[in-house]
C-alpha positions in Angstrom: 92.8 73.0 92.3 93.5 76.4 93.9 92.6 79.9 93.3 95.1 82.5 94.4 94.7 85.9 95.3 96.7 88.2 97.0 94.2 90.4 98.6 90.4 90.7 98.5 90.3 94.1 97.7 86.5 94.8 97.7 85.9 92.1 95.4 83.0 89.4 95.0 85.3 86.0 94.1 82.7 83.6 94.3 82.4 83.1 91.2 86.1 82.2 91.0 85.3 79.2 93.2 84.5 77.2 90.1 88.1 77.0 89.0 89.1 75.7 93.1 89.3 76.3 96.3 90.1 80.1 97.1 93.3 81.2 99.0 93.8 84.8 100.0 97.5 85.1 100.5 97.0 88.4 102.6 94.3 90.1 105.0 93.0 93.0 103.6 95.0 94.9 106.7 98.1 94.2 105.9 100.2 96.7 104.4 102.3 96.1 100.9 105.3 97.3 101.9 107.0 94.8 104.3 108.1 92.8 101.0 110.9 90.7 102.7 107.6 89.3 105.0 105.3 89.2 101.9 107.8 87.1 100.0 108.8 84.2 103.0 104.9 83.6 103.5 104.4 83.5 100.0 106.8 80.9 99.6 105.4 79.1 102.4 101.8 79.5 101.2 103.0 77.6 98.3 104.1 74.8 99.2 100.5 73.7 98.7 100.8 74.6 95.0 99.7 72.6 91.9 100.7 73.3 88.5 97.2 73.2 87.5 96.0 76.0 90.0 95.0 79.6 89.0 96.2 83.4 89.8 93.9 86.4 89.7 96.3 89.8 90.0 94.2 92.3 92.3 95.3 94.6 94.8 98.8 96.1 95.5 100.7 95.7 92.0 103.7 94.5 94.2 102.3 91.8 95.8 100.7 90.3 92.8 104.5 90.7 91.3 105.8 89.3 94.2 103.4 85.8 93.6 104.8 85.9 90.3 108.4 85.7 91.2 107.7 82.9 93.8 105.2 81.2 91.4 106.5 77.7 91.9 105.5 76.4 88.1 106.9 77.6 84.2 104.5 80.3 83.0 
């Protein structure tokens, strides 16, 4: 199982890591507003998916709406 996160953000995940492995879609750098970008490396990032993984919405409201749209799985 997976953990995703969009960004960091200043937070302490670790404790996250008992639910999976943890993948940071974005660096910390990179800016929120190149959505078309965001979105294709989403989708790509996903391709890894499970239906059993886990999201944790932090940083950049658009992003984590963003990994919501592309979320590969029924909510």
């Amino acid at each position: 199982m997976k953990v995703w996160i969009p960004k960091l953000a200043g937070h302490d995940f670790s404790e996250a890591e008992n639910y999976g492995v943890l993948c940071i879609l974005f660096e910390d750098y990179e800016s929120p507003f190149n959505i078309d970008s965001l979105s294709s490396r989403i989708k790509h990032k996903f391709t890894t998916a499970s239906p059993k993984d886990y999201f944790i919405p932090v940083g950049p409201p658009i992003m984590n709406m963003l990994v919501m749209k592309h979320w590969p799985f029924p909510v």
